[in-house]
C-alpha positions in Angstrom: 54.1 -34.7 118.2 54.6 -32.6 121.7 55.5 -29.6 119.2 52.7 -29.9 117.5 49.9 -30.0 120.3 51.6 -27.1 121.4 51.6 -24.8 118.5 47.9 -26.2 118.1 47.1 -25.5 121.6 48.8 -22.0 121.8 46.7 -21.3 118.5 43.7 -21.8 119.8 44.3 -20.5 122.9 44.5 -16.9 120.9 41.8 -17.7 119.0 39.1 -18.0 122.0 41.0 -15.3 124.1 39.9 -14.5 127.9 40.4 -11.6 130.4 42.8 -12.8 133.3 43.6 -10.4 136.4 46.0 -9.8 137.6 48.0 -7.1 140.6 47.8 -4.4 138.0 44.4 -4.7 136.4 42.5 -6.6 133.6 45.2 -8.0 130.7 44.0 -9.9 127.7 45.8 -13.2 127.6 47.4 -14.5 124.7 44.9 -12.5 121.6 45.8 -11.5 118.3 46.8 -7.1 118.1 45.0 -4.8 115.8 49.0 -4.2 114.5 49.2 -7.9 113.9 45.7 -8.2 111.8 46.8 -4.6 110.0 49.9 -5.7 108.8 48.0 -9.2 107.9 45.6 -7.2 106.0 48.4 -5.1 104.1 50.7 -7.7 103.2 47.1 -9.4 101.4 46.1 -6.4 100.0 49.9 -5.8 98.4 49.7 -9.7 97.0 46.4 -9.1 95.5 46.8 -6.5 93.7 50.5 -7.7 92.6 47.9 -10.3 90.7 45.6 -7.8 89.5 48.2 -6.5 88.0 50.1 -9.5 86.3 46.1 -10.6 85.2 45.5 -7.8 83.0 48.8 -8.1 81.6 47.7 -11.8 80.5 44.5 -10.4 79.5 46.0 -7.7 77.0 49.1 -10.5 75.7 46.1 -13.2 74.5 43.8 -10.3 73.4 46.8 -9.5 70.9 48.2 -12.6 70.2 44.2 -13.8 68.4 44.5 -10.4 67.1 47.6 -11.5 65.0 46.1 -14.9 64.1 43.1 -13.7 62.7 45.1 -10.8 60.9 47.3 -14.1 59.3 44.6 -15.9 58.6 42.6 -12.7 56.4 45.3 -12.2 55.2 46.1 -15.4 53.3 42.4 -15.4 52.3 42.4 -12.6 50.6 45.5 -13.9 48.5 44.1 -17.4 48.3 40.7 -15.2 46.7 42.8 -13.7 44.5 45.0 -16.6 43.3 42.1 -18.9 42.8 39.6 -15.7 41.5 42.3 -13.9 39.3 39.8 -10.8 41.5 40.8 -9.3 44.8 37.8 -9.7 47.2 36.0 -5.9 47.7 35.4 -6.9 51.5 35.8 -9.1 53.9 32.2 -10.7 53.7 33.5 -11.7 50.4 36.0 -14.2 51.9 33.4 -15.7 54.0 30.5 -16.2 51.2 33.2 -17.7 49.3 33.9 -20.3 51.7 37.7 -18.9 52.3 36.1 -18.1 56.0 34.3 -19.9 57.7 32.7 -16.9 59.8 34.0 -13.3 59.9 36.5 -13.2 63.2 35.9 -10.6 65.9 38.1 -8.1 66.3 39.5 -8.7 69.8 40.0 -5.2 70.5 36.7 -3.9 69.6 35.0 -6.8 70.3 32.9 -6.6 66.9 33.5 -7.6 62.9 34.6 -4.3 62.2 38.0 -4.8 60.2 39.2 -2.0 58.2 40.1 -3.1 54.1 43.0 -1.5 52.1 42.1 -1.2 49.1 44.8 -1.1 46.3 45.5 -1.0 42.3 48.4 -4.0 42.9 47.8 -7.3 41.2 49.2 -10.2 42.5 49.9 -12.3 38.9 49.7 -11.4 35.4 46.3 -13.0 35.2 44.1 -10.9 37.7 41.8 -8.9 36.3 40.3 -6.7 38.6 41.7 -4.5 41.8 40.3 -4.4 45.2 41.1 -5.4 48.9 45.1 -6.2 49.5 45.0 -6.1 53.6 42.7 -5.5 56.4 43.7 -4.2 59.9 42.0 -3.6 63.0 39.3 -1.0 63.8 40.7 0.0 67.4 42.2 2.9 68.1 44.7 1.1 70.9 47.7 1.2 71.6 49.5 -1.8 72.5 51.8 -1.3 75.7 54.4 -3.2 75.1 55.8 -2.7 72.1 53.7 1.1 71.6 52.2 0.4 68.6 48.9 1.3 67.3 46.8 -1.9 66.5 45.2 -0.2 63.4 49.0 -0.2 61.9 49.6 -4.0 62.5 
């Protein structure tokens, strides 16, 4: 417990600093340095922006990983359409109006419903008789940064 009023006392000793005199002059007693608070200040600033830095990185992973679910989850719409239709949906509105969506996902890279269809002349089963949309992928012209792919290609 001695230890511990000590530290506490020495504390706030610096905190609420005095001038003492002594034979040589006027000497601050027991206050914090401006080399002390400056290296405080640095050693912050490095942590911060070491968390900046990790944040985005989180930021971009989850932006990308919803980007691949609602890419998985088009995609098996438009087959399901196409299976169930014998017809290959001409856009994606057509996946939502036939109840395959239940709302249109944002792109979360452009941050709007703008997916871009492939269209096609492949038929899925002997029975289909029309052509139309095979995929979908995303509008953004991004790049993802860490495996350096375009997210229009995935």
């Amino acid at each position: 417990m001695g230890d511990c009023f000590n530290v506490r006392t020495r504390f706030n000793n610096r905190l609420h600093a005095s001038p003492r005199r002594t034979g040589r002059g006027v000497r601050w007693n027991l206050g914090f340095t401006i080399i002390e608070l400056m290296i405080v200040m640095t050693i912050i600033l490095i942590l911060v922006g070491i968390a900046v830095v990790n944040y985005q990185k989180t930021v971009i992973r989850s932006k990308e990983a919803v980007l691949k679910t609602d890419l998985h989850t088009i995609r098996d719409a438009i087959d399901n359409y196409t299976l169930d239709k014998q017809a290959a949906p001409q856009s994606v509105d057509d996946l939502q109006q036939a109840g395959y969506l239940h709302g249109v996902p944002i792109d979360p890279m452009t941050r709007a419903k703008d997916w871009v269809p492939v269209f096609d002349s492949v038929v899925i089963s002997p029975e289909q008789t029309t052509t139309g949309m095979t995929d979908v992928h995303s509008n953004s012209s991004g790049t993802s940064p860490f495996d350096h792919t375009p997210y229009s290609e995935w």
